[in-house]
N, C-alpha and C positions, 0 to 999 in steps of 0.2 A: 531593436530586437536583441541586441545584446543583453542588455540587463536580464531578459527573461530566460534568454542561455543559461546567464551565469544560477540564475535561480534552479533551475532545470538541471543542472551539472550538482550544483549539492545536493538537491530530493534525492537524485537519483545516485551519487554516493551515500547519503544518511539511507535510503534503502539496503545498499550492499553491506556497507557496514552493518547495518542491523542483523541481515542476514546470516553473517558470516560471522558476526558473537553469538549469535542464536545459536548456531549450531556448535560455537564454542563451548557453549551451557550445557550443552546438549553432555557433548563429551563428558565434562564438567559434574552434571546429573550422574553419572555412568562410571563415576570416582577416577577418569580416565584425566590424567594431570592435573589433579589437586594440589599438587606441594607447589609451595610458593614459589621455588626457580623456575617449573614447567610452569606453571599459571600466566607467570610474566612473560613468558614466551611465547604459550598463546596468543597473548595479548597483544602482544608485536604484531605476530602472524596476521591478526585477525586484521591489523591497518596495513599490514606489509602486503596482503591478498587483498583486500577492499579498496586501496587504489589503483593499483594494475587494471582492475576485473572491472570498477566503474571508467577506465579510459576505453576499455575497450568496447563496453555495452553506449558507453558513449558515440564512440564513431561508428560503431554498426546500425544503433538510432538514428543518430543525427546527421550522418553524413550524406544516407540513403534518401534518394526521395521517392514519394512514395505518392503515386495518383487520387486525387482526391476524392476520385468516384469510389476510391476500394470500399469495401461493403462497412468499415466499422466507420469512417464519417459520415457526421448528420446531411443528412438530406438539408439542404436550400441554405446550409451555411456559406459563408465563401471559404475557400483556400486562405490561410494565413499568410503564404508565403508570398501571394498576390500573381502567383504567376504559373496556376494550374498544379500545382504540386503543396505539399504539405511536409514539411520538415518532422519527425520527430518519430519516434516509436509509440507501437499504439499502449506501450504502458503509460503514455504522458499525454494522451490524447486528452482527457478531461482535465489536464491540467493547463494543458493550451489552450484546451475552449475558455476554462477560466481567465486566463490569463490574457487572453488575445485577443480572442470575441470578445467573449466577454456577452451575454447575453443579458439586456437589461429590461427587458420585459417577461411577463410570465409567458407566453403564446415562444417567446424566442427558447426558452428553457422548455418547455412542453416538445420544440424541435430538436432539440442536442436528447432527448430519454426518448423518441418516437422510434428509434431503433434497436432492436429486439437485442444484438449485439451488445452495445453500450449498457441496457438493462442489464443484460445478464453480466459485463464484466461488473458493473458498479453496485450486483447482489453480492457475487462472489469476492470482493474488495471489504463489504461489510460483515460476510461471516466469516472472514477473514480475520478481520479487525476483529469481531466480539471475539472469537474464539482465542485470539492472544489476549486479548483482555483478559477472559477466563483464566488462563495460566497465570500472567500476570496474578491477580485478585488472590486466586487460589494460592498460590504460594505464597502471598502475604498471610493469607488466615492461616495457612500453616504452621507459619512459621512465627507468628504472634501472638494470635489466639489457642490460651494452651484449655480452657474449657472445653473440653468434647461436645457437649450439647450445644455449647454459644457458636462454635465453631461449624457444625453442622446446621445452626440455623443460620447462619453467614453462607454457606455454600450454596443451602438452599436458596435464600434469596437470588443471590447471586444469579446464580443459574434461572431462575427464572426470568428476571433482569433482563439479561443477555439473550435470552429466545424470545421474551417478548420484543425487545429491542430489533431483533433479526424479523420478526413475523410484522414488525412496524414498516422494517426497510423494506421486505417483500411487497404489503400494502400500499405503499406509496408509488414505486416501482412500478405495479402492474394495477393498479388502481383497484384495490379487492376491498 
């Protein structure tokens, strides 16, 4: 079980981190410490906050245990922990089932998505995902593509792309 800690403790620091340059960018967008001394200081800041803040969402996750009936695990799975309880916060929930079930038939995967919860967090994870994508993408055609019309027809795609992709994940999700 260890190994999967340790895998479990970087996700979820490479999330913090993520989050906490995101919003460095942000500032950053906002011409709010561009010069090179503040920039590097951000930059500190952003690993000087991102490990505190993942020790902490750490022990609050993982230390807690949490009843296996609670409403966001699958039905007729077992407990990981083997002993009526379930380690882990429910943002890593599907990363346990990966990781530790581990569901190796379709009928077992059809029971980890048969929970109305899990669907909806694992739509809201994917319009999540496109929509940094979006940013992502976008700000490369901006900032490459100096053609107005090439560049507009890049965005368009794009965007189309990404909602088709999202109207994909919904389909699948709730079987439309």
């Amino acid at each position: 079980m260890l190994p999967v800690k340790v895998i479990l403790a970087g996700l979820l620091w490479a999330f913090v981190h993520h989050f906490c340059a995101g919003i460095r960018f942000l500032l950053l967008d906002l011409h709010i410490g561009i010069e090179k001394e503040e920039a590097r200081k951000s930059a500190v800041a952003v690993l000087a906050v991102s490990i505190p803040v993942t020790l902490i969402l750490w022990g609050f996750c993982c230390d807690q245990p949490y009843c296996c009936r609670c409403p966001l695990w699958p039905e007729g799975l077992d407990c990981p922990a083997g002993d009526g309880r379930h380690h882990g916060g429910h943002s890593v929930l599907i990363t346990l089932v990966l990781l530790v079930i581990r569901p190796g038939t379709f009928e077992a995967w059809q029971g980890v998505f048969a929970n109305g919860v899990i669907k909806f967090l694992t739509f809201l994870f994917f319009v999540s995902l496109f929509y940094h994508a979006w940013i992502g993408v976008r700000d490369i055609w901006m900032d490459y593509v100096k053609s107005t019309g090439l560049r507009l027809t890049l965005h368009v795609l794009t965007a189309t792309a990404l909602v088709g992709y999202t109207a994909w994940a919904a389909a699948i999700l709730w079987r439309l």
